[in-house]
C-alpha positions, -999 to +999 in steps of 0.1 A: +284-609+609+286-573+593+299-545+608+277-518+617+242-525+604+249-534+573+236-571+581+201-563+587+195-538+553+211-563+529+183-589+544+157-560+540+172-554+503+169-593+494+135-598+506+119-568+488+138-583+452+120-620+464+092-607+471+094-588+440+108-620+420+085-645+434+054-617+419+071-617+387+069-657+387+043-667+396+021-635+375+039-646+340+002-646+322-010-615+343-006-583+319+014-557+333-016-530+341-039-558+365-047-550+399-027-577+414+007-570+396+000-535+411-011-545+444+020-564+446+046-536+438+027-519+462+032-544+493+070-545+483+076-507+478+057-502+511+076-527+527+109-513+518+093-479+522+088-486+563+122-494+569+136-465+550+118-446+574+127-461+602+162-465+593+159-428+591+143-417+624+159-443+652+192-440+666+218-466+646+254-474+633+250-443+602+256-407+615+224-384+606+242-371+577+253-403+562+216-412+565+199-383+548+227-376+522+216-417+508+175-408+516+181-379+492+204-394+467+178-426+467+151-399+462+167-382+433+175-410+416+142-432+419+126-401+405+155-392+376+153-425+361+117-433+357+107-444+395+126-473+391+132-485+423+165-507+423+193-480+411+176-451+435+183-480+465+216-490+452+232-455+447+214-446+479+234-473+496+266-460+482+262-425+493+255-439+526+286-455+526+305-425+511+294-400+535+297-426+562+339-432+552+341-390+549+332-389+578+352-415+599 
């Protein structure tokens, strides 16, 4: 198992990018602007969206500040690069981790 609560946000990462893959699949023939492609991007931001939240507000392995230093690093970067969802969660991660090893 991971240490700390690393275990339970990798599963939450790799079911938003299946989700997000198995969309991609199986709407090939859909263009990009139809309602279901955006429905769909919807469900799977929202879905990763809840458990950014809570992540943020209950009690867990990640001091506060380790938490809101990777909310707002995740923030800036979704909105620097286009609202691209996938670098703002991945650099978000890291400065999690960062502040997290700064401060232990």
């Amino acid at each position: 198992m991971m240490e700390g609560g690393w275990g339970p946000l990798l599963a939450a990462v790799l079911l938003m990018l299946a989700l997000r893959g198995t969309g991609i699949a199986l709407a090939w023939r859909l263009p990009a602007d139809h309602p279901a492609i955006a429905w769909a991007t919807a469900v799977s931001e929202a879905a990763l969206s809840a458990w950014v939240v809570l992540a943020l507000v209950s009690p867990g392995p990640w001091p506060l500040a380790a938490r809101l230093a990777g909310a707002a690093t995740a923030l800036a970067v979704f909105t620097l690069t286009g609202r691209r969802l996938l670098p703002g969660l991945a650099l978000g991660l890291a400065a999690i981790w960062a502040v997290e090893r700064l401060l232990h």
